[in-house]
Backbone bond lengths (Angstrom), bond angles and torsions (degrees), N, CA, C in turn:
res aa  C-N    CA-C-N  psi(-1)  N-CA   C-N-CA  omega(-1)  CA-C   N-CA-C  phi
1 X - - - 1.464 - - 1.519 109.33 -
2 X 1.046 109.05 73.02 1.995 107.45 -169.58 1.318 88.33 -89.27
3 X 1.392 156.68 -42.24 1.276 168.26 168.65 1.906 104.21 -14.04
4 X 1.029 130.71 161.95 1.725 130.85 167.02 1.399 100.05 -90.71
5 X 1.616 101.50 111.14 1.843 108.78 179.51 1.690 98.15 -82.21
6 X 1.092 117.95 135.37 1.647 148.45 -155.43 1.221 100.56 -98.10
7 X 1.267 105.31 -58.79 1.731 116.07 -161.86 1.762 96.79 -145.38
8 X 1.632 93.39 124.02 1.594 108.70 164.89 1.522 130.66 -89.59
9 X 1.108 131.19 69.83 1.664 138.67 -173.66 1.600 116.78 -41.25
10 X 1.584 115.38 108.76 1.679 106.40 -169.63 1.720 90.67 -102.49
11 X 1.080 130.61 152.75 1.152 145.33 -160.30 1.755 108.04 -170.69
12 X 1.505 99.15 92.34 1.730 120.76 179.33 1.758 89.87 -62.07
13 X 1.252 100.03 162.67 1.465 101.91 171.14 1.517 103.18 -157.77
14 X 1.499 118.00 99.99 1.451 125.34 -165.92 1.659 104.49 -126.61
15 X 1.354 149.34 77.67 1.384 131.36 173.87 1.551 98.91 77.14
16 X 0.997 117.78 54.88 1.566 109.61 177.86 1.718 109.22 -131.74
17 X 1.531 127.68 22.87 1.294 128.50 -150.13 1.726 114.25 -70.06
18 X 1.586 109.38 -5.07 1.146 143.13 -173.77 1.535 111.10 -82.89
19 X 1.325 107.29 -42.48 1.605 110.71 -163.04 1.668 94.77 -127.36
20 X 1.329 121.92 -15.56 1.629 108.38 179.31 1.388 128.35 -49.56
21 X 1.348 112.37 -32.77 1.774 121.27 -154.99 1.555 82.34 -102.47
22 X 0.697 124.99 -2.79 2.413 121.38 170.08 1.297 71.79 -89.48
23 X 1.413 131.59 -100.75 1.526 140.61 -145.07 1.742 111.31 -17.04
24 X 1.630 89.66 -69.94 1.569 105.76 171.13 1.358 120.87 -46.06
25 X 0.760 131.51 -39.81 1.795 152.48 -174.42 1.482 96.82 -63.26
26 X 1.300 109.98 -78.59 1.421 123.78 176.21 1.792 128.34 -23.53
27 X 1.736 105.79 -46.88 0.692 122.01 156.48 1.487 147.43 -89.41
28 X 1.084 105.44 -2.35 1.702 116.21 171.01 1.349 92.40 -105.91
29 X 1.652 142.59 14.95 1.481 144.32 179.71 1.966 97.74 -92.55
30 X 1.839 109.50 -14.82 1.786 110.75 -148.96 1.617 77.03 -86.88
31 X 1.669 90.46 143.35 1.828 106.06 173.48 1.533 114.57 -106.74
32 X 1.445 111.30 69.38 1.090 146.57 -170.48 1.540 121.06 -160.20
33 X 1.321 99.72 128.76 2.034 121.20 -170.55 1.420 101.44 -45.76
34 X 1.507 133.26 82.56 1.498 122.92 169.24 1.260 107.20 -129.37
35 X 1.422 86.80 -170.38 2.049 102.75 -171.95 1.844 98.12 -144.56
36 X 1.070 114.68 140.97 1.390 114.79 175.11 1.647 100.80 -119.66
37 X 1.120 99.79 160.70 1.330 113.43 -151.79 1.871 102.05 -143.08
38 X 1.015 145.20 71.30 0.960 156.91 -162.13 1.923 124.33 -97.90
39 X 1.157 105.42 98.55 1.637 127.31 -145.89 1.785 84.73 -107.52
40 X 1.609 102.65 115.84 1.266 118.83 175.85 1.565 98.77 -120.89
41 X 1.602 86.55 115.98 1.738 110.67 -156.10 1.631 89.01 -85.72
42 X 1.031 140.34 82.84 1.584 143.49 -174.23 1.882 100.33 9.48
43 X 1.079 105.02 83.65 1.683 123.25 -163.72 1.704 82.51 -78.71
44 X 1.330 98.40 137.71 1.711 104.31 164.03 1.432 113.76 -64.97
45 X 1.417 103.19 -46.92 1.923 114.46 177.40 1.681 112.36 -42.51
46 X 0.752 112.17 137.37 1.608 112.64 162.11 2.174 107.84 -70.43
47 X 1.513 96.32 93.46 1.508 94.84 -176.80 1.655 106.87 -88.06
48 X 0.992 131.19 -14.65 1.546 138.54 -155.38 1.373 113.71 -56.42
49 X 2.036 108.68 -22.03 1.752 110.38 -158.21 1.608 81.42 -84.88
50 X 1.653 130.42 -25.66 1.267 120.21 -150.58 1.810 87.55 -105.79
51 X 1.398 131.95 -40.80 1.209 96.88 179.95 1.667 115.46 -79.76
52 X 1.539 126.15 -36.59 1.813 92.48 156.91 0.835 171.78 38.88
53 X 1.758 92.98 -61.39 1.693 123.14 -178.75 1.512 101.02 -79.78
54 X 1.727 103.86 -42.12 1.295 108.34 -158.89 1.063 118.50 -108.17
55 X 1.165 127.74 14.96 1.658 151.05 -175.81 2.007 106.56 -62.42
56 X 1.357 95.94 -27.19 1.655 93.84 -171.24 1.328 117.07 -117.10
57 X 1.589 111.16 6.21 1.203 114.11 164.48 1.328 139.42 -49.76
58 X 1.002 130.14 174.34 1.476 128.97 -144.22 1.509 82.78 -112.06
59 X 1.049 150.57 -36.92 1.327 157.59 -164.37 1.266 134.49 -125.45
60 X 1.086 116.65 -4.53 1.227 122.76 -171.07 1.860 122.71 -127.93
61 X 1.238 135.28 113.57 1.401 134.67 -119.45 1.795 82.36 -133.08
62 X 1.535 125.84 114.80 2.077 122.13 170.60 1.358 90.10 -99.43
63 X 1.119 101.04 136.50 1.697 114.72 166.60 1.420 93.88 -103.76
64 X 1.174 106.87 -172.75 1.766 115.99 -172.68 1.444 92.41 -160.55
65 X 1.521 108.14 111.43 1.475 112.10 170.26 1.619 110.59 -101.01
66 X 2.063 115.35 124.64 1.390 118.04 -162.52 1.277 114.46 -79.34
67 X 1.238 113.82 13.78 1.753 118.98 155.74 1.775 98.72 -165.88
68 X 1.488 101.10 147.76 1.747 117.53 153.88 1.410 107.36 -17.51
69 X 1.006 128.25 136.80 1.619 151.29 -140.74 1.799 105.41 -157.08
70 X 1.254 102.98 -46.65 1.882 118.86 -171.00 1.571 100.31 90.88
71 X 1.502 94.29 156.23 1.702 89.08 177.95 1.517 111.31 -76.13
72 X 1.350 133.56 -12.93 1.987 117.64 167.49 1.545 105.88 -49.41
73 X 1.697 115.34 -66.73 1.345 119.46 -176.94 1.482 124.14 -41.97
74 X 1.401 102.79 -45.00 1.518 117.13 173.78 2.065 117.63 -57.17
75 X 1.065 89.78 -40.19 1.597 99.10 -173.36 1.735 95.99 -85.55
76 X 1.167 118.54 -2.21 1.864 120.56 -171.70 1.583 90.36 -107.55
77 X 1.324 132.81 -12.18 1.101 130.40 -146.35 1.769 92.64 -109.10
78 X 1.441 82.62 -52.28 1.826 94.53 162.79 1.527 129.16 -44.32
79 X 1.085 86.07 -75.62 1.738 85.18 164.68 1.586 129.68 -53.17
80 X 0.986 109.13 -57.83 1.684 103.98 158.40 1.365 118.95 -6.50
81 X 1.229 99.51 -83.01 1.585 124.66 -178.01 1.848 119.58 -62.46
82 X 1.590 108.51 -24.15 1.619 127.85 176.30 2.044 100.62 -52.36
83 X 1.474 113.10 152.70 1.039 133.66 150.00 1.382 130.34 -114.41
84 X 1.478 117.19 -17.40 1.315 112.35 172.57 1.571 103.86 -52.15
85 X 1.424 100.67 177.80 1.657 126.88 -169.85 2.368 96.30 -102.23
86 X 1.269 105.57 -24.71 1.284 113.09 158.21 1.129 119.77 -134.53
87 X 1.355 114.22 169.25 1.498 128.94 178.52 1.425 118.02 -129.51
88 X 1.598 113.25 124.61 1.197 121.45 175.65 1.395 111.69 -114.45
89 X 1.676 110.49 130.51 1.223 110.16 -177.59 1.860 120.70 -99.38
90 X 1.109 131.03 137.97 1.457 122.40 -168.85 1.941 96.33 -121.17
91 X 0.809 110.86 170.26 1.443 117.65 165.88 1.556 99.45 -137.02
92 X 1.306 109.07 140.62 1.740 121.63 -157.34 1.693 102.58 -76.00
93 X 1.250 113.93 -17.15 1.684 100.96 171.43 1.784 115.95 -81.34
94 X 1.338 95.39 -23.58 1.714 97.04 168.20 1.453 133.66 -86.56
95 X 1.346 130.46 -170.43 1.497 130.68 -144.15 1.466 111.27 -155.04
96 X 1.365 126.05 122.10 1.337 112.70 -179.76 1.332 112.16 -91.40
97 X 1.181 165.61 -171.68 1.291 151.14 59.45 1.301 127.91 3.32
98 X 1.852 127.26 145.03 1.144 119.68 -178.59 1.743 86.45 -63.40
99 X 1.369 95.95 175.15 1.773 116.62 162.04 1.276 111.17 84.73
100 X 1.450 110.64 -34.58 1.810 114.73 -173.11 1.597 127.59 -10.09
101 X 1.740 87.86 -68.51 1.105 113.99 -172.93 2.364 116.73 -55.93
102 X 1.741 76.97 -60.49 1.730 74.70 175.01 1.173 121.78 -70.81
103 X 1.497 138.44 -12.05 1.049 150.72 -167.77 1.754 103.34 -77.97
104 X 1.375 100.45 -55.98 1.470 106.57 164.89 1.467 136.68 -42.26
105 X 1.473 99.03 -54.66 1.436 131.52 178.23 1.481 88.52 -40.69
106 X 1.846 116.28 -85.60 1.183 113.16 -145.60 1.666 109.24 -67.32
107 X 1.408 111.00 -15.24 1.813 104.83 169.38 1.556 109.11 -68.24
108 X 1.013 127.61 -21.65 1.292 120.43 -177.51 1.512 115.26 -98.43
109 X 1.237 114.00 -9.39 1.378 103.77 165.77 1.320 108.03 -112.93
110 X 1.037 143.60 -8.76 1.519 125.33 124.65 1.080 137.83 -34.63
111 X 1.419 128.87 -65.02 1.315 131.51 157.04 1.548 137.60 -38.71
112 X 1.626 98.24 -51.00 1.337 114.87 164.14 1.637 103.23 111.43
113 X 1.549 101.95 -4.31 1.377 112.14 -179.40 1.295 136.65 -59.10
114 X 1.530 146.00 119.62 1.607 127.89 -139.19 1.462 81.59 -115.27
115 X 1.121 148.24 49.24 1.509 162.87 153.54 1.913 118.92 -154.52
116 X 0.937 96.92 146.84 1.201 112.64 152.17 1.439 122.04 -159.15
117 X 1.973 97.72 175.25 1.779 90.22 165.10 1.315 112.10 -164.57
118 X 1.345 147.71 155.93 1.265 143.77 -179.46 1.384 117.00 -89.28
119 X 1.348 124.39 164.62 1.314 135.04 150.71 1.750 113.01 -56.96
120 X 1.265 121.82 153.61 1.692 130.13 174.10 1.460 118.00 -120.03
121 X 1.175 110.02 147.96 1.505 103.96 164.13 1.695 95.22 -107.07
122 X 1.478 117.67 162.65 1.439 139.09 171.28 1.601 114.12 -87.55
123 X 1.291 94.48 108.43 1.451 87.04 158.45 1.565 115.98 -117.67
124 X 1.633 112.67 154.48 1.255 113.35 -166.75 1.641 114.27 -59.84
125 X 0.908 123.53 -152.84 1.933 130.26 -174.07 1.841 82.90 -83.55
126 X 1.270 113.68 -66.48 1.514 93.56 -153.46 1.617 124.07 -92.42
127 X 1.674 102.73 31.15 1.137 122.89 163.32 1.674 112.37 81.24
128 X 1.591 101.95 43.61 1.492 102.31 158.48 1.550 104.45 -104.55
129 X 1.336 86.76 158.34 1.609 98.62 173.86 1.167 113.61 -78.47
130 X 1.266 128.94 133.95 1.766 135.97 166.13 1.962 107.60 -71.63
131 X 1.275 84.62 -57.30 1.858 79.05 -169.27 1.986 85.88 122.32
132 X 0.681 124.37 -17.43 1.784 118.11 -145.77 1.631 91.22 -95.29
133 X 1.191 116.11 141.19 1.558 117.73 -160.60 1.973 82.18 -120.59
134 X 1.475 107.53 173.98 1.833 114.65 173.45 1.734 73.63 -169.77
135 X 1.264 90.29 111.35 1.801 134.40 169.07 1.487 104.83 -66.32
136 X 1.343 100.36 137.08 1.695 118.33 149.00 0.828 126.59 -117.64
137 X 1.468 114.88 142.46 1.646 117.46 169.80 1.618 117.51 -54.32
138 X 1.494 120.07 146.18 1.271 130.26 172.80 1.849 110.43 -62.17
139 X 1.440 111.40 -42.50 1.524 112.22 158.63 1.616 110.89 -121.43
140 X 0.921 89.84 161.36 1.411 101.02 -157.21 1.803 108.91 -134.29
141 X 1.340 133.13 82.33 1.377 132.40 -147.69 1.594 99.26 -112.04
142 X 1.557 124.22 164.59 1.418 128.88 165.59 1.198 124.81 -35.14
143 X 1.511 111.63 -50.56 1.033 122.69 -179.30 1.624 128.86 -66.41
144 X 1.409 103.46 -32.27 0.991 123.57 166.08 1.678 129.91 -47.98
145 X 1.693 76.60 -42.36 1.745 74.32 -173.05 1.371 122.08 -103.41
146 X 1.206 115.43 1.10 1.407 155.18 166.63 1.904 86.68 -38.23
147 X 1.285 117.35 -73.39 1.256 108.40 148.03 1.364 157.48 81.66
148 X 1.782 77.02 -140.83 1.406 110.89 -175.12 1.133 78.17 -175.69
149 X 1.775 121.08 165.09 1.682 151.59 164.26 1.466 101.13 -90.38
150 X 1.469 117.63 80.47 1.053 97.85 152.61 1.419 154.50 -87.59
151 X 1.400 101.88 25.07 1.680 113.50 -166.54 1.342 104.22 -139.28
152 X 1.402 99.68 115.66 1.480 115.01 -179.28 1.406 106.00 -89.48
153 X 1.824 104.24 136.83 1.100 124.24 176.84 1.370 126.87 -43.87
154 X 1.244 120.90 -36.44 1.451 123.62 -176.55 1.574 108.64 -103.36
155 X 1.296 102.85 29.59 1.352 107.91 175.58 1.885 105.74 -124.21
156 X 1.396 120.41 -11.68 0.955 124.70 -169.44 1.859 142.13 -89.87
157 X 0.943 134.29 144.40 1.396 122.80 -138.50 2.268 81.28 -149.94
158 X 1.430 75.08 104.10 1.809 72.55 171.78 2.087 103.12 -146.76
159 X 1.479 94.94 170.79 1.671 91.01 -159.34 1.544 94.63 -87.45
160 X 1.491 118.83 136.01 1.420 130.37 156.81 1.199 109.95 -17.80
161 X 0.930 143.54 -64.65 1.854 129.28 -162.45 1.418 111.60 -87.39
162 X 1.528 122.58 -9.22 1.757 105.97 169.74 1.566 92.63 -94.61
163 X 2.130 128.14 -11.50 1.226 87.10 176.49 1.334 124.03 -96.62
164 X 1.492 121.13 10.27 1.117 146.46 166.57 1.719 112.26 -70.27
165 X 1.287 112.52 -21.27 1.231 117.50 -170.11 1.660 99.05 -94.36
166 X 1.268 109.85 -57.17 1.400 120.85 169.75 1.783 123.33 -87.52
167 X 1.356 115.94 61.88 1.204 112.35 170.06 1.358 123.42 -53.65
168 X 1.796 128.56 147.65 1.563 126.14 -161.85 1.894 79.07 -89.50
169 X 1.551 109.14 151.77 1.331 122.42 163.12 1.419 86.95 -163.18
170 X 1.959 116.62 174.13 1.531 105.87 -169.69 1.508 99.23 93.58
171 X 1.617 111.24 19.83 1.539 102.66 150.91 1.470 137.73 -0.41
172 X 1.851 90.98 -60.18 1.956 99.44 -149.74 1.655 75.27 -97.03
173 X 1.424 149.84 10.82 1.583 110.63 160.11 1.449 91.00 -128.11
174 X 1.399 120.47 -144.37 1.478 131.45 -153.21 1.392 76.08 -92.78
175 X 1.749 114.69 114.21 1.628 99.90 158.89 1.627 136.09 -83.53
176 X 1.842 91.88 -18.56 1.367 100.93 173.01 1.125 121.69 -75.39
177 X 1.473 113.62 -21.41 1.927 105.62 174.18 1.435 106.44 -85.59
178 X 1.640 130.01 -17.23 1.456 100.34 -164.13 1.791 89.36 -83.86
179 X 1.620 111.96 -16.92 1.780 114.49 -173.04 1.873 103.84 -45.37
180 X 1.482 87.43 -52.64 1.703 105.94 -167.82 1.824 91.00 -57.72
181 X 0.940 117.83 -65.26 1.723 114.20 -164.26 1.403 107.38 -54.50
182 X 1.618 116.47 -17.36 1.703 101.41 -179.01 1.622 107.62 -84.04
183 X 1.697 98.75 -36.31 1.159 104.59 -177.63 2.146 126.46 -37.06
184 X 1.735 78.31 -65.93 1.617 108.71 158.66 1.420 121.89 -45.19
185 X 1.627 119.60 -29.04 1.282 106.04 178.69 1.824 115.80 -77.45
186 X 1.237 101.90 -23.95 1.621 118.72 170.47 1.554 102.74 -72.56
187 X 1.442 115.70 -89.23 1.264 128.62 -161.23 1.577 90.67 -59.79
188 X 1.943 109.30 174.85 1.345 110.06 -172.42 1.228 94.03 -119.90
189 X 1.506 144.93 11.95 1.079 114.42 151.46 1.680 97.56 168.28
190 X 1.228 105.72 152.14 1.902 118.33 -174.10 1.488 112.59 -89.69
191 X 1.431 141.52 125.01 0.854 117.39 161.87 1.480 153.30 -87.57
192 X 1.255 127.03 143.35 1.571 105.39 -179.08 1.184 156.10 -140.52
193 X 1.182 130.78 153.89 1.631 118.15 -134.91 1.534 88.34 -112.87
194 X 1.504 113.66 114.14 1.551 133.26 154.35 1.529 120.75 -46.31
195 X 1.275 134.55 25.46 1.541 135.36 174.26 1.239 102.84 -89.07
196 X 1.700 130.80 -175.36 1.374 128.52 143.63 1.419 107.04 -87.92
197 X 1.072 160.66 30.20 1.529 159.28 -167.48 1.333 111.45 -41.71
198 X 1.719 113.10 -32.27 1.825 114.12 -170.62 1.765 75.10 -103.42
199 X 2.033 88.68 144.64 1.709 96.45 156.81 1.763 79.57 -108.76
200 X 1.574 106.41 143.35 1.508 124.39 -174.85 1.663 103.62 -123.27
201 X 1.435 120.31 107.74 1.461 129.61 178.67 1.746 108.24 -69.04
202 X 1.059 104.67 105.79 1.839 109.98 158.99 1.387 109.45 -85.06
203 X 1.712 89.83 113.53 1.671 117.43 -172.97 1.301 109.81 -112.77
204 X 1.190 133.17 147.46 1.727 120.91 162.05 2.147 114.94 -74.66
205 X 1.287 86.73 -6.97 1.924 103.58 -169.15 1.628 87.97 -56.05
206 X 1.030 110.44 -164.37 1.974 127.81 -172.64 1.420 110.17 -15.97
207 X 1.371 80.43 -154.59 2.004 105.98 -143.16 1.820 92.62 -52.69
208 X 1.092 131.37 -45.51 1.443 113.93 -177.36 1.475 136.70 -107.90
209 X 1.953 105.92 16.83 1.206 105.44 128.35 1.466 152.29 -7.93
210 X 1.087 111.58 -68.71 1.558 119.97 178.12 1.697 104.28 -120.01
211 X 1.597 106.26 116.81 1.131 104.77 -150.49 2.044 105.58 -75.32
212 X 1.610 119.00 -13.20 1.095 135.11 -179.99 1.732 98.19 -56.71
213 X 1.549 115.56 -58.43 1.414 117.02 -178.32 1.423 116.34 -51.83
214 X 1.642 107.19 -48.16 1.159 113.96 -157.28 2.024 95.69 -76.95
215 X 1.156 116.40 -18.99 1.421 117.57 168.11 1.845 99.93 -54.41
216 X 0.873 125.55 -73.48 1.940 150.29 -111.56 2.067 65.54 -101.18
217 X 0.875 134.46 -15.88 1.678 137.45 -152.66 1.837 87.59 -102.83
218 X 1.439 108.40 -67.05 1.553 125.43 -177.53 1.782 107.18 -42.85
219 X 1.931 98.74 -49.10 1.844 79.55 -161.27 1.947 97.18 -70.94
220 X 1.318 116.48 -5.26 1.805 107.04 -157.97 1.423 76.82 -89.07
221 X 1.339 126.08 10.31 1.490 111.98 176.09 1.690 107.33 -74.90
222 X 1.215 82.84 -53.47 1.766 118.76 172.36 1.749 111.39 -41.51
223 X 0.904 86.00 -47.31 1.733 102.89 175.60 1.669 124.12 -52.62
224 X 2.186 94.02 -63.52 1.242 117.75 170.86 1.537 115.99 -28.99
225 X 1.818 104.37 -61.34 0.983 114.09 -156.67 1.930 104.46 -86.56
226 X 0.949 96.10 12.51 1.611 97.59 153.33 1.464 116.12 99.51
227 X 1.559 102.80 8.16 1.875 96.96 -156.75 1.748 81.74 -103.87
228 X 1.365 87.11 168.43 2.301 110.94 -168.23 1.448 88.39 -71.84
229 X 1.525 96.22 161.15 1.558 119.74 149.45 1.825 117.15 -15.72
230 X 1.718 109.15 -79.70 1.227 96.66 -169.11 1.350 107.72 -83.79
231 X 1.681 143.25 -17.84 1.141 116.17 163.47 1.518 124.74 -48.81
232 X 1.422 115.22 -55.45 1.695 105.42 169.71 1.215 119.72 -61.81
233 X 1.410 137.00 -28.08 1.162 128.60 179.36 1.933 108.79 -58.27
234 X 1.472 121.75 -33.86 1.205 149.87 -162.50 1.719 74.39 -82.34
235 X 1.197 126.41 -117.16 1.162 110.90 177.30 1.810 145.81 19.78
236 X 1.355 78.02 -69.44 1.703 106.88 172.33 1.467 116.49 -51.68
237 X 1.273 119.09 -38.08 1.383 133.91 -174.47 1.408 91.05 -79.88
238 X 1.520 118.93 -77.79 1.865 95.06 -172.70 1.416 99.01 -44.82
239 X 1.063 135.54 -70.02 1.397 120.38 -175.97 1.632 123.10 15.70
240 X 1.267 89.44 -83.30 1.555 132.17 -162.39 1.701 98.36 -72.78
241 X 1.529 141.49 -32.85 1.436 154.68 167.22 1.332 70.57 -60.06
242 X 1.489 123.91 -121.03 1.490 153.49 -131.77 1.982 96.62 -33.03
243 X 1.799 112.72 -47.39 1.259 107.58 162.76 1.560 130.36 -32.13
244 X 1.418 109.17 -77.21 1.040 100.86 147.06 1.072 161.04 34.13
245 X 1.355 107.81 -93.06 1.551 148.45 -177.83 1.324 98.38 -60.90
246 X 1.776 102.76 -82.77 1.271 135.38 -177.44 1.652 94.24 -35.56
247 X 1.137 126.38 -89.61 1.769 101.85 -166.15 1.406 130.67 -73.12
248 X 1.614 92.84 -25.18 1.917 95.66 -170.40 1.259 108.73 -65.24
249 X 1.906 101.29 -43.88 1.549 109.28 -178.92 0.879 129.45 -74.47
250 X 1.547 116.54 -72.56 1.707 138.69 -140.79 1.720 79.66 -92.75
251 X 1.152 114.46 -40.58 1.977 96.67 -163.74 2.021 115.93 -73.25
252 X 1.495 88.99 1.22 1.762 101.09 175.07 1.561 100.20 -61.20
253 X 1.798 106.36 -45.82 1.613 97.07 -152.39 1.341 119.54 -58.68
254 X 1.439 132.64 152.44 1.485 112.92 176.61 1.616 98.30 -93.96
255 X 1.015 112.52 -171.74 1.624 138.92 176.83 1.480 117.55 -140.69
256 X 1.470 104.32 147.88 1.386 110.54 -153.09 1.900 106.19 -94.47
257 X 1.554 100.05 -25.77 1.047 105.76 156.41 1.750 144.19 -31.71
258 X 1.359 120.27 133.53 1.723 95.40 -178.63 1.819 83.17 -120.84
């Protein structure tokens, strides 16, 4: 890779031997200067027949972590080791769209924005498409997300040194939303791109599986970050509206997009 790597691709790799080689694919498909970086968190699965393939690539670098790490550590572990000038994070059951990547790029250097993130469509567990889109805002502020999470992790595109600055830790709740809210409390705001660009797998597996946990997970978010009882509880309620919204409503619409 003697070339200037653009964009650094972090890619957790936990029990996923099913959906990894789409993930990977997906991302060595972006027409943009990157390197993927693919962190096999001591996976129970036997992953070795599927990474293999990709062991001699020109771009793409497996670490091997000698015990479970969690995916925050894993994605901190990534970056570390990243050279791009940003970092995009994927999780191996999900799917990008061609373009993602440059599409991002040039909103953020327009804007000036050191985040961004796209809209998703849902696809089921065994990788059909729904049609069902979950929208992002064009800006995307603290307050905003205070909330609701609206920016999914494997949709996200932020610059190497704020994520170096803000490493995800906070295992036992959502670590990527309380990451995004510290981020946001500095920076003034994420930007975001209304396409479906991420295909996003609805799994019953982790923290937002069962949407009751992934509630009772959100307010200790609330907690983490230091605010009382009834401020998060106050919180909690938009929360729980914007939820809502987000699937009952807004994720009905289809998109014309394929």
């Amino acid at each position: 890779m003697g070339d200037k790597v653009e964009v650094s691709v972090i890619i957790p790799a936990y029990n996923c031997k099913k959906t990894l080689r789409d993930a990977v694919n997906s991302a060595i498909a972006q027409n943009v200067s990157h390197e993927i970086i693919i962190v096999d968190d001591c996976s129970k699965e036997d992953l070795s027949e599927v990474l293999m393939e990709y062991q001699n690539h020109p771009f793409i670098r497996i670490v091997r972590n000698e015990k479970n790490l969690g995916v925050a550590a894993a994605r901190n572990k990534g970056v570390s080791l990243a050279k791009g000038e940003y970092i995009a994070f994927l999780d191996a059951d999900d799917i990008w769209r061609k373009g993602k990547l440059s599409r991002q790029l040039r909103i953020m250097k327009k804007t000036g924005a050191v985040m961004s993130s796209t809209a998703r469509e849902l696809m089921q567990e065994d990788g059909t498409r729904t049609g069902k889109m979950i929208a992002v805002p064009q800006r995307i502020t603290y307050q905003r997300l205070l909330c609701g999470n609206v920016i999914n992790c494997s949709s996200v595109l932020v610059k190497r040194s704020v994520a170096l600055e803000f490493p995800m830790d906070n295992d036992d709740v959502h670590e990527d939303y309380i990451c995004w809210l510290r981020i946001l409390q500095k920076y003034s705001y994420a930007a975001g791109l209304n396409e479906p660009l991420l295909l996003y797998r609805v799994t019953q597996k982790g923290k937002s599986g069962s949407k009751l946990h992934s509630a009772l997970l959100t307010f200790r978010v609330y907690r983490r970050l230091g605010f009382g009882i009834i401020r998060s509880a106050g919180y909690f309620v938009c929360y729980s509206i914007n939820g809502f919204r987000k699937y009952f409503i807004n994720s009905g619409v289809k998109h014309g997009k394929s």
